[in-house]
C-alpha positions in Angstrom: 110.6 112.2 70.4 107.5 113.8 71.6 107.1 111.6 74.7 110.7 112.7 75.5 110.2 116.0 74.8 106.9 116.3 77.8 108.7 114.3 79.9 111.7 116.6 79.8 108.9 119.7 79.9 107.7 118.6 83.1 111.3 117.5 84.8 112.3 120.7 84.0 109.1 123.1 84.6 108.4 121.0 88.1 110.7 123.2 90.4 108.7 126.4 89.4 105.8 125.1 90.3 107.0 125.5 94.7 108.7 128.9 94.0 105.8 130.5 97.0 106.2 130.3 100.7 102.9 130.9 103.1 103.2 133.0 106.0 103.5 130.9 109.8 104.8 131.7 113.1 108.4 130.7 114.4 111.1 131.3 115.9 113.4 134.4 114.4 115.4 133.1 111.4 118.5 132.5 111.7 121.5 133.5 109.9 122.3 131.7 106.5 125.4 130.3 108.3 123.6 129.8 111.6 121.1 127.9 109.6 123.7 125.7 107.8 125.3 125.0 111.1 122.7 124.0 113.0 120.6 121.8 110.4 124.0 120.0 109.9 123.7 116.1 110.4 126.1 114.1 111.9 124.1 111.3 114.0 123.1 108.1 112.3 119.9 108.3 114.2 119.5 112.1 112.3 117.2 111.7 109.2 117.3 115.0 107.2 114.2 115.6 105.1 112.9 118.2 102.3 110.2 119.8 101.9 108.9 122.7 99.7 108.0 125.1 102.2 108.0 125.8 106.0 106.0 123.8 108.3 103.7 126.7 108.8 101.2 126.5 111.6 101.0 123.2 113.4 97.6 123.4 115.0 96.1 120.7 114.3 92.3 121.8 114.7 93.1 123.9 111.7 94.2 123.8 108.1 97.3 125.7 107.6 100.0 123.5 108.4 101.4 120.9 106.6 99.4 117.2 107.2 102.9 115.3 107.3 104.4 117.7 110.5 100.8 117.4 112.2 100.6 113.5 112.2 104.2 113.4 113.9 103.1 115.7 116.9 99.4 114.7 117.3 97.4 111.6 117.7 93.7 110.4 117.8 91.2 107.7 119.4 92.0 105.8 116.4 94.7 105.1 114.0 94.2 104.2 110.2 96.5 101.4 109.5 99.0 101.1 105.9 95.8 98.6 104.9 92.7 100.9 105.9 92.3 98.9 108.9 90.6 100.7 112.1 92.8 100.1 115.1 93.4 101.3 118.3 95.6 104.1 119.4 94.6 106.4 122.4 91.4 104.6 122.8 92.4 100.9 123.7 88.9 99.6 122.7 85.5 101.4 121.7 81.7 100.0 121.5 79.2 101.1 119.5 75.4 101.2 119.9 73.1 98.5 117.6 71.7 101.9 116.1 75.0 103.3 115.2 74.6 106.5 117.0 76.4 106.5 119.8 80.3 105.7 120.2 82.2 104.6 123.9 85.9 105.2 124.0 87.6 103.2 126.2 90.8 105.7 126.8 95.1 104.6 127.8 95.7 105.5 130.9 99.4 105.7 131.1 99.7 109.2 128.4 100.7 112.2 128.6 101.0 115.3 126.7 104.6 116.4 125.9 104.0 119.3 128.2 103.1 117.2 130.8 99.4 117.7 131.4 97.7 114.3 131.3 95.7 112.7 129.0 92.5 111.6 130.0 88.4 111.8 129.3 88.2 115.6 130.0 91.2 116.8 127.9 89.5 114.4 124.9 86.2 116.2 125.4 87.7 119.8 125.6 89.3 119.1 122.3 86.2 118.4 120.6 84.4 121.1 122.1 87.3 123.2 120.9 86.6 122.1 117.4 82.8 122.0 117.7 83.3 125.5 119.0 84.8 126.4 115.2 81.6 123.8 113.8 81.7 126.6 110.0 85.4 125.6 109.5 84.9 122.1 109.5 81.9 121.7 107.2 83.2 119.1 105.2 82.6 116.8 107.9 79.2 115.1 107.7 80.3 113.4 111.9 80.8 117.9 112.9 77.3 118.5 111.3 75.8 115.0 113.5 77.4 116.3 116.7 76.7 119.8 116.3 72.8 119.0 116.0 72.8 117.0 119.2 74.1 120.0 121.0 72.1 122.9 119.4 68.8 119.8 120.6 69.8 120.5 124.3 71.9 117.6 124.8 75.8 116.3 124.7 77.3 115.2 121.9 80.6 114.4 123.6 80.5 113.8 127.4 83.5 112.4 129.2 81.6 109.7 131.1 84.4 108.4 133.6 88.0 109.4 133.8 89.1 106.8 131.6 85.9 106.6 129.0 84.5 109.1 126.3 80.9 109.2 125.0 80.0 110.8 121.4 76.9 110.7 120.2 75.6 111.8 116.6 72.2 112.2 115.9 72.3 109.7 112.6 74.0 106.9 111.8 77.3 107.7 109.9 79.7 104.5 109.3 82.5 106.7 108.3 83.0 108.3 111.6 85.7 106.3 112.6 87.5 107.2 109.6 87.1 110.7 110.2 88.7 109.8 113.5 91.7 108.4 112.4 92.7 111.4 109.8 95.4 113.9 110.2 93.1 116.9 111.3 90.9 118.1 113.1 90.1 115.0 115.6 93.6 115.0 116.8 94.3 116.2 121.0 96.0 119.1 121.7 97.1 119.8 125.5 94.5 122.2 127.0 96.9 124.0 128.9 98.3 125.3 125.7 94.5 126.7 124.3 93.6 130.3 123.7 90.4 131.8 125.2 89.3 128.4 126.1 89.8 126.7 122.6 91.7 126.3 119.6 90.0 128.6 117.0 92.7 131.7 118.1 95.5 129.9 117.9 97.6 127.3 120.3 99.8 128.7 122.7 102.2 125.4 122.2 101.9 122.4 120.2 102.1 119.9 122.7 100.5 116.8 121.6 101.0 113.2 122.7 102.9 111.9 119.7 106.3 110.4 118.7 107.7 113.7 118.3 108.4 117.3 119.4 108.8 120.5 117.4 111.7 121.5 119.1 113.2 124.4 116.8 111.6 126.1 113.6 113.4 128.9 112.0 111.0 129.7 109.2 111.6 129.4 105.7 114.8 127.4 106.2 114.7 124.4 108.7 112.7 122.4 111.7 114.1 120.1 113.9 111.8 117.5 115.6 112.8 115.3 118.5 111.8 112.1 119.7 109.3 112.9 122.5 110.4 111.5 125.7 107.0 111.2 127.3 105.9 108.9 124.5 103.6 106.6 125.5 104.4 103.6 122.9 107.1 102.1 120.9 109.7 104.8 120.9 110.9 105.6 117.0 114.7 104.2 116.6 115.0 107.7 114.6 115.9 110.0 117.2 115.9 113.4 115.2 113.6 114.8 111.6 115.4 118.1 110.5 113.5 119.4 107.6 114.6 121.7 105.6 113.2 123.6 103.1 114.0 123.7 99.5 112.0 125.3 97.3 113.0 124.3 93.9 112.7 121.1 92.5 116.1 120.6 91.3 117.9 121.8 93.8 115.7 119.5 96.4 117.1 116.9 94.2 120.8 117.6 93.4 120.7 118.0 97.7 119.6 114.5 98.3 122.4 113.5 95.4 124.8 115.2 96.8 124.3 113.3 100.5 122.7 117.0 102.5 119.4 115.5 102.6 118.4 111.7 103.3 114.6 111.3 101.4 112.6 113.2 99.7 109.2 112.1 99.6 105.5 112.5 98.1 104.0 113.0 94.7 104.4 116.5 94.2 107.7 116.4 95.4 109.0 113.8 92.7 108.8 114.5 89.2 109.2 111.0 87.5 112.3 111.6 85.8 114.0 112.2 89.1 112.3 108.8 90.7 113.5 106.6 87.5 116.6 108.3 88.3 117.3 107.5 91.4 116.0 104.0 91.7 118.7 103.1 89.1 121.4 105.0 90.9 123.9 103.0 93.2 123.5 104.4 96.8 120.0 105.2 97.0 117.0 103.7 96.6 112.8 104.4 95.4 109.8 103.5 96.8 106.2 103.8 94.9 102.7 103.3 96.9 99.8 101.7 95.3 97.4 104.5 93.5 96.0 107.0 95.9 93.9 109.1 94.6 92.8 110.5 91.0 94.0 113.0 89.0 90.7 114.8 86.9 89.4 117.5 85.2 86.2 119.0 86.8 83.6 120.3 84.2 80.7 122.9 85.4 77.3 121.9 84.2 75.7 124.7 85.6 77.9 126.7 82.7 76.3 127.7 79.5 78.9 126.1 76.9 79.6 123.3 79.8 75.9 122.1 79.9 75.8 120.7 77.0 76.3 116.8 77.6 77.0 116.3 74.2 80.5 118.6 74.5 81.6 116.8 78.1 81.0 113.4 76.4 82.9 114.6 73.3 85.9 115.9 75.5 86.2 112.4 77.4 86.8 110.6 74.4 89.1 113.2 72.7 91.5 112.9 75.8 94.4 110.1 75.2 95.0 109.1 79.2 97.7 107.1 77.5 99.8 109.1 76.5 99.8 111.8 79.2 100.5 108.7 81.4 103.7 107.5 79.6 104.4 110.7 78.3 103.8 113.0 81.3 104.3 110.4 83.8 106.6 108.1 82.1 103.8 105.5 83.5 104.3 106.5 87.0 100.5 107.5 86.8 98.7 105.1 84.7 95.7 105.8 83.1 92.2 106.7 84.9 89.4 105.0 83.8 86.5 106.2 86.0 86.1 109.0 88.3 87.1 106.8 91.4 89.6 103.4 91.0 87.6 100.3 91.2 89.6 99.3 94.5 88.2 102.2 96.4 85.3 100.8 98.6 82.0 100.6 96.6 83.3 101.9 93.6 83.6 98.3 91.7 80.9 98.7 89.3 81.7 97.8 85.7 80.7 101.0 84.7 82.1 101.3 80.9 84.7 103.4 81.0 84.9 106.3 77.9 87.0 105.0 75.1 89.7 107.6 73.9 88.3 107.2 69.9 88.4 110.7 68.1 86.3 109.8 65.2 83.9 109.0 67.8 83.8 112.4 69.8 83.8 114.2 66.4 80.5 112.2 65.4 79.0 113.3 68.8 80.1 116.6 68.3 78.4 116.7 64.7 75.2 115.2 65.8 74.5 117.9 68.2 74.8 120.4 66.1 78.8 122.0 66.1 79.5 121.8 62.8 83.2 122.0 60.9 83.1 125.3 58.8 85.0 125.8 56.0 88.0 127.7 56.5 87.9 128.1 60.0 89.4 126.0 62.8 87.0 125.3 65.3 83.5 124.1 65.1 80.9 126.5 65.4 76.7 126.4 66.6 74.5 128.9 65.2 77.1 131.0 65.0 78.8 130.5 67.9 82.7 129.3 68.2 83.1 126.1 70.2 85.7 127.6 73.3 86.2 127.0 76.5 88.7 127.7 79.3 90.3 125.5 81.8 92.0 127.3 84.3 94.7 126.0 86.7 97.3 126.8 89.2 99.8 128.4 87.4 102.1 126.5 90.3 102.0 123.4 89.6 103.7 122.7 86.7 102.3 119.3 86.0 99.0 120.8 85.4 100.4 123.0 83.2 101.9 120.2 81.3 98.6 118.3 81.1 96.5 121.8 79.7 98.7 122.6 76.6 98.3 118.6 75.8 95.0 118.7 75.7 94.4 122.0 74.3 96.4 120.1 71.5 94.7 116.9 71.4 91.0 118.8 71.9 92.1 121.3 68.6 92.1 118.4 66.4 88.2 117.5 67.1 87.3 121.6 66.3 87.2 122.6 69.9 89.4 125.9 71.0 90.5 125.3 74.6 91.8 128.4 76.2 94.4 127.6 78.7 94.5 130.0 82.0 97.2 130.0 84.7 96.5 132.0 88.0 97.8 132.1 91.4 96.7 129.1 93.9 94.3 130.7 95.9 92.7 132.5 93.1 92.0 129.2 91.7 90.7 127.3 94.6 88.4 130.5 95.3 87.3 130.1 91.6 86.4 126.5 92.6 84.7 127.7 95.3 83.0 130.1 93.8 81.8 127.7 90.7 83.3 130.3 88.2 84.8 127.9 86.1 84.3 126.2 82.7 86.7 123.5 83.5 89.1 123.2 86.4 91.8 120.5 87.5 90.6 118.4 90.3 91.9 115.4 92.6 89.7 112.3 94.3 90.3 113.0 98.0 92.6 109.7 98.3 92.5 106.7 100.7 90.9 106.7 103.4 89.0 110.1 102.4 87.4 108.5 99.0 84.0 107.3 98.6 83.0 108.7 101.5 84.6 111.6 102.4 84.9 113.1 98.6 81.3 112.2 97.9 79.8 113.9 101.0 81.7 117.4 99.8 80.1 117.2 96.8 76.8 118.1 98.7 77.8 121.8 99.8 79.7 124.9 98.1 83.1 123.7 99.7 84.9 122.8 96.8 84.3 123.7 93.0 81.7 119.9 93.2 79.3 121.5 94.4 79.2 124.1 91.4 80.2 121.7 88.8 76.9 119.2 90.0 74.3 121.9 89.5 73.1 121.6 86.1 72.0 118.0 86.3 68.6 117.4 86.5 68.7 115.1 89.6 71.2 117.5 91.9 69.0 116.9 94.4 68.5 112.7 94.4 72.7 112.8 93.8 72.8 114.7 97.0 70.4 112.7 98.9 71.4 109.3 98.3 74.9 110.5 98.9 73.5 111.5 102.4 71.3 108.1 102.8 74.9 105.6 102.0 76.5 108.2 104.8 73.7 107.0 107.5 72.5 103.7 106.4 73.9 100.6 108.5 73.1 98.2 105.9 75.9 97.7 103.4 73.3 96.4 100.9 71.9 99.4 100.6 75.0 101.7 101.2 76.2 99.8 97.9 72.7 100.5 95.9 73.5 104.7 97.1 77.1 104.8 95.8 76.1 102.8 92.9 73.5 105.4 92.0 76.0 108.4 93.1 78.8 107.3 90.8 76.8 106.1 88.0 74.7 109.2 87.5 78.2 111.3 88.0 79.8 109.0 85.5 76.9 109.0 82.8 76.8 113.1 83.1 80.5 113.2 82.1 80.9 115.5 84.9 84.7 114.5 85.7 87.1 113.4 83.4 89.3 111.4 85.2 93.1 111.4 83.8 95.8 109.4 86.0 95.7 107.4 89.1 98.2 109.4 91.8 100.6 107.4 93.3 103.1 108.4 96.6 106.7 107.8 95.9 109.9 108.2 97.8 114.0 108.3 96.9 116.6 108.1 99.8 119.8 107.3 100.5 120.2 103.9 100.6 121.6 104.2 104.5 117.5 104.7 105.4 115.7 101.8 106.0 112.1 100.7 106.0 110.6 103.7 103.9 107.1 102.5 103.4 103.6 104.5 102.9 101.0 105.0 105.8 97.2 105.1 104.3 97.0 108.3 102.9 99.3 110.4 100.9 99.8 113.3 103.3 101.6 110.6 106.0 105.6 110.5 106.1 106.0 107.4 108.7 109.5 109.0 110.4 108.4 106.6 113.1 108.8 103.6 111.5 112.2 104.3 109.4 115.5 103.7 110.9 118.7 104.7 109.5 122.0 102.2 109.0 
């Protein structure tokens, strides 16, 4: 009964947690009746989509709009395959130099942007001096911070050495730059005629990019409508049309696709897993589930007074059943987390010794270090002091939710009070930010953004790592080896860096990893070919074709 009853708490809490809009630019809305009239689909070659909220702004130099909407209307020198394989896209081939610090693009000559301006060497390199221009808002980029320190030494980072052919140069090695390529944002090419002032920073004046698709209408808040681009270079997609409309409740997202008014929905917050083992049952549609993605954690702060205290963080991994929220929660969706990252992400095989869920065990740490059981009273106390602490989360997201009043249960019964907090999303991430946090939800960056990626933002205050890392002793060696596997072209000794990274992490209790995120997908059965692209913010329109 109690694994029903979470279940059923998070099926039905999960369509609160997308009750916000953000603010974008587009068109005037139309009427309600306007709006149902035009986002009508008749056209087998029509896919109707939902999302939770407007596609916001599309430029894709910045981070306001949503990753799935950029990746249909943008492309890069490289493309990340559904595998994690490198392979080409508007570069045809590339060479790099034996010291891994310089980069030659060999461009396609036969694309064009979807306003027409043509794609060659010079538009490349105005894109990334557009984004080089706006170097502060990219700082999670290790490859922004190499080309940026070319430049600011007199010379080029990016030079556009022929028509046809594109020079980058970074001033270390870095063997994830390709990778940081082939993401959704920033490296993706915008047409320079639409740039403001000379760049992208202000704005776009169009999104005219060079893929599949066109944004061809967006009335805000209720629907978009992309079109197959015309001027598409490569295979065009056999779906002509992507109307998304936006639903921001999770039921009603649902009963639409039952009901036949939308044709997939699509990605793990959009899903609860009562609605997937739902619909992969039902006759007329069908499910899809990716292998895991990313990992779902909670991140504790070190640095704190309470938090410091290895003894607590070590006591808290073992008083968390990752079982049960899986079945429970998740009804196995998610399975358990083991470690911080899953051994199939690159580099993170390491036998480390994951921390048994085993109460008696955590309430023996506990008691060693000195929080002692008092009679009469609840929670375990230290000279005096009540064992509490907060974890704060986005009072949004439901599934968080969920997971907080578990543990605040499961954590009671070892004599530790856990205060739960629910705040608005950006208060949260700022708290991150800001390290002013106890303990905090947190995600691994995903495929192809984990180690690499997720590790290098660890190094600066752009996410709550930063904050969270500072009350270990060796802060600075974490930092610097994470720096040294970044630039180092030998992949014996990239291995002995990650393996010192994520053991010292791991042994400092510092995450406490819970599930293993996997992307997931219902439909009605008339799509075909709904599959997963290499990260979990894709939606491959391109590659689904309707019966």
């Amino acid at each position: 009964m109690k694994k029903v009853g979470l279940s059923s708490i998070a099926a039905t809490l999960l369509g609160a947690s997308m009750l916000f809009f953000s603010a974008c630019s587009g068109d005037k809305p139309a009427s309600k009746e306007e709006a149902k009239s035009e986002a009508k689909v008749e056209s087998p070659k029509v896919l109707t989509f939902a999302n939770f909220r407007d596609i916001r702004d599309l430029n894709p130099h910045l981070y306001a709009g949503e990753l799935y909407a950029q990746n249909m209307l943008f492309e890069s020198l490289v493309h990340i395959d559904s595998e994690g394989k490198i392979t080409p896209w508007l570069a045809q081939s590339w060479k790099i130099s034996e010291d891994g610090k310089t980069y030659t693009f060999k461009l396609r000559e036969d694309v064009f942007f979807s306003d027409g301006e043509k794609f060659n060497a010079v538009a490349a390199k105005a894109n990334f001096d557009a984004i080089l221009a706006n170097a502060p808002r990219h700082t999670w980029l290790e490859s922004v911070r190499l080309m940026e320190a070319i430049d600011k030494a007199g010379g080029k980072s990016v030079e556009a050495t022929s028509e046809y052919e594109l020079t980058i140069r970074l001033d270390a090695p870095y063997y994830p730059f390709l990778v940081e390529l082939g993401v959704i944002r920033p490296f993706r090419f915008v047409s320079p005629k639409a740039f403001i002032n000379g760049g992208t920073k202000e704005g776009v004046s169009a999104l005219s990019g060079t893929g599949a698709y066109i944004l061809k209408e967006n009335h805000k808040d209720q629907y978009a409508i992309f079109e197959a681009n015309p001027k598409y270079w490569g295979e065009k997609p056999q779906t002509k049309q992507v109307v998304v409309k936006v639903i921001p409740d999770n039921q009603t997202r649902v009963m639409a696709l039952e009901k036949g008014e939308v044709d997939l929905l699509f990605g793990t917050n959009m899903i609860d897993a009562e609605a997937y083992n739902r619909f992969s049952k039902m006759k007329g549609f069908g499910a899809a589930m990716s292998a895991p993605t990313s990992t779902r954690m909670l991140l504790i702060n070190t640095a704190d007074s309470v938090m410091g205290d290895l003894a607590i963080r070590k006591a808290i991994q073992h008083a968390t059943n990752k079982e049960t929220i899986s079945k429970a929660i998740f009804s196995g969706i998610e399975s358990p987390a083991d470690l911080t990252l899953a051994p199939s992400v690159p580099y993170a095989n390491l036998g480390l010794t994951p921390y048994e869920y085993n109460l008696a065990k955590a309430e023996a740490i506990l008691e060693e270090s000195g929080w002692k059981k008092v009679e009469g009273k609840k929670y375990r106390e230290k000279e005096g002091k009540e064992l509490a602490i907060t974890l704060h989360y986005n009072s949004n997201n439901v599934v968080d939710k969920t997971i907080a009043e578990f543990v605040q249960g499961e954590w009671s019964k070892i004599g530790v009070n856990l205060k739960i907090t629910g705040e608005e999303e950006q208060a949260n991430r700022d708290r991150m930010k800001a390290g002013q946090f106890q303990i905090v939800f947190n995600i691994s960056w995903g495929t192809p953004y984990d180690p690499q990626s997720f590790l290098a933002g660890m190094r600066k205050p752009v996410y709550g790592d930063y904050f969270a890392q500072l009350g270990i002793a060796d802060k600075a060696a974490i930092d610097q080896s994470i720096l040294e596997a970044l630039e180092s072209t030998s992949e014996e000794k990239r291995q002995e860096h990650y393996r010192f990274v994520l053991t010292r992490l791991h042994d400092e209790a510092v995450y406490l990893p819970l599930t293993y995120e996997r992307n997931r997908a219902i439909f009605n059965e008339k799509v075909k070919n709904v599959g997963f692209g290499v990260s979990k913010y894709e939606v491959p329109f391109e590659r689904m074709t309707l019966q």
